[in-house]
N, C-alpha and C positions, 0 to 999 in steps of 0.2 A: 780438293773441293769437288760438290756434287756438279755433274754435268746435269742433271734430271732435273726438271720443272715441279713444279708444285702436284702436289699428291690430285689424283682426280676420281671424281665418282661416277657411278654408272657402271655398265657393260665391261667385257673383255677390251674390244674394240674401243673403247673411248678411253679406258683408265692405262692403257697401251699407250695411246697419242700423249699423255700426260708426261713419258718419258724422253727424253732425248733421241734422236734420229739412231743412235748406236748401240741402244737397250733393243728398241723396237727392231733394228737388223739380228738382234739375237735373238728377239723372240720368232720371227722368221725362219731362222735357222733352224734352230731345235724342232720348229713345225715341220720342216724340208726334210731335215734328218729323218726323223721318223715317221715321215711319209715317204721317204723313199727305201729306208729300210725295213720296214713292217710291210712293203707290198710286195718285195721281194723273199727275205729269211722263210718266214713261214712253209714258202713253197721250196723252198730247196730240196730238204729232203727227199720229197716225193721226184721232185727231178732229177735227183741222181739215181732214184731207187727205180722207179718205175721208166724214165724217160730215158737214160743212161745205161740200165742192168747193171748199177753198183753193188758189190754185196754187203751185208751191212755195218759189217766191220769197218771198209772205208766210205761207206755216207757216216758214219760215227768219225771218223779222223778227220774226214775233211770240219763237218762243224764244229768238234774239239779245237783245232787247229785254230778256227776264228777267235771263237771263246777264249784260248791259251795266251794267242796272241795280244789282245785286246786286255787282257786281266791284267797280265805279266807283266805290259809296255807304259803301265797305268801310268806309274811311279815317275819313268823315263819323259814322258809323255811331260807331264807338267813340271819334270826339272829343266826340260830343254824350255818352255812357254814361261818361265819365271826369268833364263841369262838371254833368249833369242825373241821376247815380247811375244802375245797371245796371238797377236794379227798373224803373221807366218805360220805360226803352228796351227791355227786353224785356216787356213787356205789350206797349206798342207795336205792337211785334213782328207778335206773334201776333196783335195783334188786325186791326191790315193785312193777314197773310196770311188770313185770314177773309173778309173783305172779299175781296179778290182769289179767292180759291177760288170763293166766292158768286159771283162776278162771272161766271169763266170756265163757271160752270151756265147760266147763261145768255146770254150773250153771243153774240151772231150776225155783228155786221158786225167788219170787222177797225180799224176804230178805239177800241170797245168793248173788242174781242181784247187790243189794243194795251196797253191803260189796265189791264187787268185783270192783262196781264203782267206791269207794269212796277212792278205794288204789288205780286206777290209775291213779284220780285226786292229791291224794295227794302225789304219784309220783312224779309227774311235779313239785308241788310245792317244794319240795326236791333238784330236779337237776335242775330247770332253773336258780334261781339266782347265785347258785354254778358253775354254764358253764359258765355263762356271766363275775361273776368278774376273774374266772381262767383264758379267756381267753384274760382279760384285763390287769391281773400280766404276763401273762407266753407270751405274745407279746411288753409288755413297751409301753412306752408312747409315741416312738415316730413311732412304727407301728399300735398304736390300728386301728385307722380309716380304712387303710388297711385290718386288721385281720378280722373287724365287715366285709367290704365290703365282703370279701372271704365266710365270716359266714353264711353272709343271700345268697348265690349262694349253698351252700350245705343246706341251710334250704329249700330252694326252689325247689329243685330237688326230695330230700324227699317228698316235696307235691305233684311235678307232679309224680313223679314214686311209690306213696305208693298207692293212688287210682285204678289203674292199674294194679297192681297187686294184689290188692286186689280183684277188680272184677274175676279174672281171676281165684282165690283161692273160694273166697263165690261160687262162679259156681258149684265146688266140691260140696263143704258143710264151714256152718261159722265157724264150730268148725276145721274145719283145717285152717281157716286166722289165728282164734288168737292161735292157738296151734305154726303156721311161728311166729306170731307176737311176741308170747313171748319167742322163741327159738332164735330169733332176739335180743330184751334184755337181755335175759341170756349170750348169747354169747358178749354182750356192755359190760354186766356188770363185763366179765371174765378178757378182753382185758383191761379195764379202772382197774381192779383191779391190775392186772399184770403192767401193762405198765405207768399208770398215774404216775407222781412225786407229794410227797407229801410236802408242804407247810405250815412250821413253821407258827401258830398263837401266837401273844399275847395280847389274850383276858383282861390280868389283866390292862391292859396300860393306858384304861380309865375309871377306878372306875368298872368296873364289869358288867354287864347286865343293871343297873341302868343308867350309864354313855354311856352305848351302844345307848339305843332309847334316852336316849335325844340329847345325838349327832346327829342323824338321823332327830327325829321329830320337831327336834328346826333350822332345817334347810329351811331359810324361802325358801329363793334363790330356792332352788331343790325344795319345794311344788308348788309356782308360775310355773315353769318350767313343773311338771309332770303335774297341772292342763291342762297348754294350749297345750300338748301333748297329752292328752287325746281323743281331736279333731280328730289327725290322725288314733287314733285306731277306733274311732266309723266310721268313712270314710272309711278306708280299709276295715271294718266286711261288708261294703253294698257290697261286692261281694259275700256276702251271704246270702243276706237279698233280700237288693230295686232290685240289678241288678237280679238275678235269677228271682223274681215273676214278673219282668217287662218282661223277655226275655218268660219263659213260656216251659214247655218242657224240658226235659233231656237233647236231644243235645244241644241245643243253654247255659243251664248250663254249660254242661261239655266244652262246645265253650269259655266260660269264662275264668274257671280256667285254661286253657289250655293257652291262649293268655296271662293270666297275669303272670302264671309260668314260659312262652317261655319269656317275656320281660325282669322278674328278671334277668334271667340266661344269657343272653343271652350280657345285657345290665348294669349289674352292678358295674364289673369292669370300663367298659368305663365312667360311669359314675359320678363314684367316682373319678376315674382320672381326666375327666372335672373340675368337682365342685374345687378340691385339688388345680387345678391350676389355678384356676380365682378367688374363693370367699374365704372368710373365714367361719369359722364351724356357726358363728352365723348367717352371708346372707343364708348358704345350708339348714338351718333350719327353715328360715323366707320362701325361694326359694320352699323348699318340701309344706310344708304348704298349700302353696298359689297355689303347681300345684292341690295338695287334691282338692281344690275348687273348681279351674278352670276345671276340669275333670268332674263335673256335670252339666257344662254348655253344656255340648254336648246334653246327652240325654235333656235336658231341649229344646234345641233346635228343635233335629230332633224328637222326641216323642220315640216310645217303639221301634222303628226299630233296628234288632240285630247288625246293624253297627256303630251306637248311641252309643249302650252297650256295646260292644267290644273296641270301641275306650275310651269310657270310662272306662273299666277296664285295656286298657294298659295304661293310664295317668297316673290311680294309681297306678300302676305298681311302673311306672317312677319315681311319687311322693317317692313311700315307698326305691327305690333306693336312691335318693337324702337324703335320712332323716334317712335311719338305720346306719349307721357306724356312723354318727356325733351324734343321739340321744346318742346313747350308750358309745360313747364317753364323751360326755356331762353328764351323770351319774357318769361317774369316778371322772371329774373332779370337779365337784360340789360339790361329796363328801370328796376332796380334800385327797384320800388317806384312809381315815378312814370306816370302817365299810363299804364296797362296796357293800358287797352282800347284807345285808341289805337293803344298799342303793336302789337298783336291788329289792328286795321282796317288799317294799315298791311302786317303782315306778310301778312293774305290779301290786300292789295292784287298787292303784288309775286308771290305767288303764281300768280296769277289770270291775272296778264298775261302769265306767265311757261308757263301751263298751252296761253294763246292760240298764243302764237309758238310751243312744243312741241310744239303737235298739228298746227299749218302745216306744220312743218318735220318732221315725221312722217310726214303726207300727202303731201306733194312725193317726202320720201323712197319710202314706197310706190311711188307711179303709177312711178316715173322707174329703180327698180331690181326693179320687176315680183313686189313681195312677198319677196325672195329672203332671204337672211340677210342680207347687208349690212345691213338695217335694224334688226335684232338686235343686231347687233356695235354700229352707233353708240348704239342704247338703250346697250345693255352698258355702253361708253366714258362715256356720258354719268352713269352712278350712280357709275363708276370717280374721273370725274375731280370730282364733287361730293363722292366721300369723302376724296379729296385732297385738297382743298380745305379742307374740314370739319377734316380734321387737320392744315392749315397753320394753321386758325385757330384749334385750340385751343392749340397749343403755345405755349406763355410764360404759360399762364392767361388767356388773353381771355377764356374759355368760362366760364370757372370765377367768374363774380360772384356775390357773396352783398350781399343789402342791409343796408345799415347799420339800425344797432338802431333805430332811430327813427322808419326809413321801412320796418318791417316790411312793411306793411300800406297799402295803396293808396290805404286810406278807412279812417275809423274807423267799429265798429258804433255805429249809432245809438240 
């Protein structure tokens, strides 16, 4: 049964308090998270290169390493948060990336570097599928959509306001960002310990860890499904890729993230409202999809001009609005109850690897067609044929699972 209060209108802020005391600690969190991590990452690089005299082979391993860690641990990450409950594994969490944060304040040699990377990639892996199914149990089923909506408006804020402040702190010195950054965790991790509600598992239910991944891996539905989702990650990462080397320049970058943080925020609620009242979860996911695409037909059009790229980064904006409450919805229900977080490590698994080859085959594209539209066009094709896809697979109702009465809920509250 839902913990969550009756649906509320208005603001961020007020349709937040509508949720239960343990929604709202999540929405917190994801804000913490990426406000402590976006004021730190960014500046890394430059701190090993310039601050350190890395060369850049290993400022390349060290960040590989976090990335690696993090992708690879997805899986593990929410098999341990489905037989050990979400609470632990996000304490966990936080409290590793603390550690790591502390660590890379001082850290000089690149073995140190290494170790320090690689807790607070495996950090993430710890606490993101653990956030996602809690916040899926502790809103019910019939607010999730809502709750994701509210989710990604505080993911988003963290992004615009961690860089910002980051700059502001590296100016100092980089050893006071992450000395903020991981006083920021530690202090996540005091409040999540204190305050989060812990949530009965029973891991024995379905034959043991054995019965765990083949429930998960033997789900064909949800592989089909995180396949042609896959699409939308490698499309959203080109605001970090195609659009920035196309725009050129620090500001017209920073012009980017700025327009596509202001759109999430700004425009996500309204959004999901729209979508909630005209389509159903399966048209919002065929709908996102297809804006993915259609949002690289611009610069294809007008060439590198930075109001090409800007309009092209609030589409996707627009796109990853339309498609984040219902994706992640669409994860719950597919896994109809069972092994969610799992379910969750799994899908950013496939994601992750799918973001890899995306951005190779992005890159290749670049160098080999000289930045030109073609590279545009195949983005384009590539949102095109994941919403074709998306709409092969919902037809006949694949998309459309609702769990059985029994297995509302993942875990019972404790």
């Amino acid at each position: 049964m839902s913990t969550a209060t009756a649906p509320a209108e208005g603001g961020i802020w007020k349709r937040s308090r509508g949720f239960a005391p343990a929604v709202r600690l999540l929405f917190l969190n994801q804000l913490t998270i990426n406000l402590g991590f976006y004021m730190l990452m960014p500046y890394l690089a430059a701190h090993l290169a310039d601050g350190l005299g890395m060369a850049a082979w290993a400022v390349g391993l060290v960040l590989g390493v976090r990335n690696l860690s993090q992708q690879g641990m997805f899986l593990v990450g929410g098999a341990l948060a489905d037989r050990l409950g979400f609470k632990p594994l996000i304490v966990a969490g936080c409290a590793l990336r603390t550690a790591g944060f502390g660590a890379l304040a001082f850290a000089q040699s690149l073995p140190m570097l290494i170790a320090a990377s690689l807790a607070t990639g495996l950090a993430g892996a710890l606490f993101n599928p653990a956030v996602r199914a809690c916040l899926a149990a502790e809103a019910g089923e019939e607010r999730r959509v809502e709750a994701f909506a509210l989710f990604n408006t505080y993911y988003q804020a963290g992004i615009l306001l961690g860089p910002l402040l980051g700059v502001a702190l590296t100016g100092v010195s980089f050893r006071l960002t992450c000395v903020v950054a991981a006083l920021l965790f530690a202090a996540l991790t005091f409040v999540q310990l204190r305050h989060l509600p812990v949530r009965a598992v029973d891991a024995a239910r379905e034959g043991g860890a054995r019965g765990q991944f083949r429930t998960v891996l033997a789900n064909r539905v949800f592989w089909l499904f995180s396949l042609a989702m896959t699409g939308s990650y490698v499309l959203s990462f080109q605001v970090y890729l195609a659009l920035p080397l196309a725009a050129g320049g620090t500001a017209a970058t920073t012009a980017l993230f700025v327009v596509s943080a202001l759109v999430a925020l700004a425009g996500q609620l309204r959004i999901t409202a729209w979508c909630r009242a005209r389509l159903t979860r399966e048209r919002c996911l065929v709908l996102g999809l297809a804006l993915m695409g259609a949002a690289f037909l611009v610069p294809a059009a007008l060439g590198r001009s930075l109001l090409g790229l800007l309009v092209c980064a609030a589409v996707l904006a627009v796109a990853n609005a339309v498609l984040y409450p219902y994706e992640m919805d669409t994860v719950v229900a597919l896994s109809r109850g069972r092994w969610v977080a799992t379910h969750y490590g799994l899908y950013n698994t496939v994601c992750g690897i799918g973001i890899t080859v995306g951005n190779l085959g992005t890159g290749v594209l670049l160098d080999v067609t000289g930045r030109s539209s073609v590279t545009w066009l195949v983005l384009c094709a590539v949102g095109l044929g994941c919403a074709a896809a998306m709409a092969a697979l919902a037809r006949g109702g694949r998309l459309a699972v609702r769990q059985p009465a029994e297995e509302e809920s993942p875990s019972r509250p404790a």
